[in-house]
C-alpha positions as CSV (number, residue, x, y, z in Angstrom):
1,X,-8.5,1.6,5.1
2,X,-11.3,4.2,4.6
3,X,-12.2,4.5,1.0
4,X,-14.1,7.9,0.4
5,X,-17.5,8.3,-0.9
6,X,-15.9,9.7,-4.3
7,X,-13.7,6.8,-4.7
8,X,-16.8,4.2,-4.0
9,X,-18.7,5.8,-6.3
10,X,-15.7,6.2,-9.3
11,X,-14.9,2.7,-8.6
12,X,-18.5,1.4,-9.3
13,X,-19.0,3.4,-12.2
14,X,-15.3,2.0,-13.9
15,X,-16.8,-1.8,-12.8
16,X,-20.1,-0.9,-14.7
17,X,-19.1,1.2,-17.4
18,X,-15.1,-0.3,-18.5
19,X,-16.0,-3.9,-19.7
20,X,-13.5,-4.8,-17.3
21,X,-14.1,-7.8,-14.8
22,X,-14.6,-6.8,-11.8
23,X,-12.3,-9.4,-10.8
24,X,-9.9,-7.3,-12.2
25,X,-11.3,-3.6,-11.5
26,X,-11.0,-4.3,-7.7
27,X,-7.6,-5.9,-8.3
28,X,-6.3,-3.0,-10.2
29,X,-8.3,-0.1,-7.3
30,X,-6.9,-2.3,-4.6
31,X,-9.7,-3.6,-3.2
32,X,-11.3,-7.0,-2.7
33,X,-13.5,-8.3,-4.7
34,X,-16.5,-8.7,-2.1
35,X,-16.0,-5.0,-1.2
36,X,-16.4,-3.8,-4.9
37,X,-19.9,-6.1,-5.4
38,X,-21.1,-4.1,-2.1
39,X,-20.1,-0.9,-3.6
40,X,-21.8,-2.0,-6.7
41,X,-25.1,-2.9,-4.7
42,X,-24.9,0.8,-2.7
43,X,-24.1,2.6,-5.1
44,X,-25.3,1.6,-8.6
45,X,-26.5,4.7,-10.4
46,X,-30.2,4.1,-11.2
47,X,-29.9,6.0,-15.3
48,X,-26.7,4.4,-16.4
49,X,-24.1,6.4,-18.4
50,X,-26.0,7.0,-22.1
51,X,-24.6,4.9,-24.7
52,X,-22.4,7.0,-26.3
53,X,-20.6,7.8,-23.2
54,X,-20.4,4.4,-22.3
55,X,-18.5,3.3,-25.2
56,X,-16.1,6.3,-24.7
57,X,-15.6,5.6,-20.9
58,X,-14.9,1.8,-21.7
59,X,-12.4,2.8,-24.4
60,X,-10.8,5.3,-22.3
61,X,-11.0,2.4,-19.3
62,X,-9.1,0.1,-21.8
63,X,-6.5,2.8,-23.0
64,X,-5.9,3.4,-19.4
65,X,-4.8,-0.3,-18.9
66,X,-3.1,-0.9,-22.0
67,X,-1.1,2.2,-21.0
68,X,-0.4,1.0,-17.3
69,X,0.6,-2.7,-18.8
70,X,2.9,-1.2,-20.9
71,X,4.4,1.2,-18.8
72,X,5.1,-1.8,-16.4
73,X,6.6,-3.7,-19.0
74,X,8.7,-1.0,-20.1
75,X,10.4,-0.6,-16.3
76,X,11.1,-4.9,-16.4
């Protein structure tokens, strides 16, 4: 499957900015785990998200998962 540049590119900046592993970023994108640390490599934005917007993309990273985990849950 062909990922798109956009996708590459959203996907690095979750594994870098969500304090997620990236075990489990490409696991929950789909993706092995080789693929994302070339991705990473590519496409690793040289000025990082600032700080601020850092901490608010890995809290809305977490939120996103607690919310998926849940929802999963909830249909068992």
């Amino acid at each position: 499957m062909k990922h798109t540049e956009e996708f590459k590119r959203e996907a690095v900046r979750i594994a870098l900015a969500s304090g997620l592993s990236r075990r489990r970023v490409a696991s929950d994108l789909g993706v092995g785990l080789s693929t994302l640390g070339k991705w990473v490599a590519q496409y690793r934005p040289t000025d990082l998200v600032a700080a601020p917007q850092a901490d608010l993309a890995r809290e809305n990273e977490r939120l996103r998962l607690e919310n998926r985990i849940l929802k999963e849950e909830r249909e068992i």
